[in-house]
C-alpha positions in Angstrom: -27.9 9.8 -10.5 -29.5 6.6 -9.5 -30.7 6.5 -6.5 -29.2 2.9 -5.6 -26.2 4.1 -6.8 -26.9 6.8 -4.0 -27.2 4.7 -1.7 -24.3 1.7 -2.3 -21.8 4.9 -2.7 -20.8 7.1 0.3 -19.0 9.9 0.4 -17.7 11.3 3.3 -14.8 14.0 5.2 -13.2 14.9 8.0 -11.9 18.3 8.4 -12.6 19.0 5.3 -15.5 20.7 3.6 -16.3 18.9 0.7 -19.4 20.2 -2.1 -21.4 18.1 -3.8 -19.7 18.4 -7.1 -16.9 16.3 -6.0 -19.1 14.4 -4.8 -21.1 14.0 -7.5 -17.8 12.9 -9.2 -16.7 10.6 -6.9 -19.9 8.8 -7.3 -19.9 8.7 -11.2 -15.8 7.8 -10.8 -16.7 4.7 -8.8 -19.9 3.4 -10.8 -17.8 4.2 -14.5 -15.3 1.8 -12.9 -17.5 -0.8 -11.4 -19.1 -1.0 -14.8 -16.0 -1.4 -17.0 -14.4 -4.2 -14.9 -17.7 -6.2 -13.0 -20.7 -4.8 -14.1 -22.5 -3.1 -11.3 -20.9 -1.7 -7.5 -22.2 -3.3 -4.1 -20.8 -1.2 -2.0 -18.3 1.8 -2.7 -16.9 4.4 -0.6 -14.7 8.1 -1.0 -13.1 10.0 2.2 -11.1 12.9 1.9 -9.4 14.3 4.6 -6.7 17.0 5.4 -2.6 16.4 6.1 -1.1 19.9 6.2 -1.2 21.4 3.1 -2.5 18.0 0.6 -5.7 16.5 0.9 -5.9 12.7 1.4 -8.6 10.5 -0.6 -9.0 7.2 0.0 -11.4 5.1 -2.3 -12.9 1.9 -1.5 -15.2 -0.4 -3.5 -16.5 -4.1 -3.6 -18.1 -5.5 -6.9 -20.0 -9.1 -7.2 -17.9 -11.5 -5.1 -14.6 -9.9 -4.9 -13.4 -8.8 -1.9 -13.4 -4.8 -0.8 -10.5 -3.1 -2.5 -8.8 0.2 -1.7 -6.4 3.3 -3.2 -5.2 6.2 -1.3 -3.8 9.6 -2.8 -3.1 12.9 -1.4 -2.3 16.1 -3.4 -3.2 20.0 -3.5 -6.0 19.5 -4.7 -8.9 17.1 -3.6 -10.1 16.8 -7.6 -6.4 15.2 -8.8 -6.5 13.4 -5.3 -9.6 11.8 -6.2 -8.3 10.9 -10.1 -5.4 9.6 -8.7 -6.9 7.2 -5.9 -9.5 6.0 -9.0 -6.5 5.6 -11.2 -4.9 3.2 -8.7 -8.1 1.2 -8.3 -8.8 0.9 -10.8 -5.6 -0.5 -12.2 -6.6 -3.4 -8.8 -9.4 -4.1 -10.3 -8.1 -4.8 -13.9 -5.0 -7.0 -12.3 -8.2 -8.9 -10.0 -10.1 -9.4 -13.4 -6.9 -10.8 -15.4 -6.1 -13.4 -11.9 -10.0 -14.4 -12.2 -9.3 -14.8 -16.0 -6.6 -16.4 -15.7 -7.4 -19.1 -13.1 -10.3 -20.1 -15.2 -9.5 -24.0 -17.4 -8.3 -23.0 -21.0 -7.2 -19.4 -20.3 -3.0 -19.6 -19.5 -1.0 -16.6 -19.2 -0.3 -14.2 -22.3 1.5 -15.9 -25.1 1.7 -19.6 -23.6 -0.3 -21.8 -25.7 -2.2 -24.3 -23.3 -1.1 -27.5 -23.2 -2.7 -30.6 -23.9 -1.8 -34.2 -22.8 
């Protein structure tokens, strides 16, 4: 992986030992969504921790000039947990792309032709 990649994404726990697989995953998770939606991650983060018997992941990321965005999950497993909480924000991110889109002169919501005077 790259190493700036390395560096703008941590990965963390508490209470939890975590290996580097997952974390390996949560890094590639984070930069696959950071490239679909805004091109390349400034900063990004992953922390799991444990609530009883589920493990909590909570995913955070900032790309270009939008602001820092978050998603939590918990489940049984720390691997769904982390789909889950990418799942989330990544659906953010498309919603923050669409209001940026959307905003812009020309470009009006879905199916309302823009009108001119």
């Amino acid at each position: 992986m790259d190493v700036l990649i390395e560096k703008a994404i941590t990965v963390g726990s508490s209470n939890v030992e975590i290996g580097e697989a997952l974390a390996e995953k949560a890094r590639a998770a984070l930069t696959e969504l950071a490239s679909k939606y805004f091109g390349r991650i400034t900063k990004g983060s992953v922390h799991f921790g444990r609530e009883g018997i589920e493990y909590r992941c909570t995913a955070n990321m900032q790309c270009a000039a939008i602001p820092m965005m978050s998603a939590e999950a918990s489940h049984k497993d720390p691997h769904i947990a982390l789909a889950v909480a990418v799942d989330r924000l990544g659906k953010r991110l498309r919603r923050t792309k669409r209001e940026l889109h959307d905003s812009k002169p020309g470009h009006g919501p879905k199916g309302m032709p823009e009108v001119s005077r």
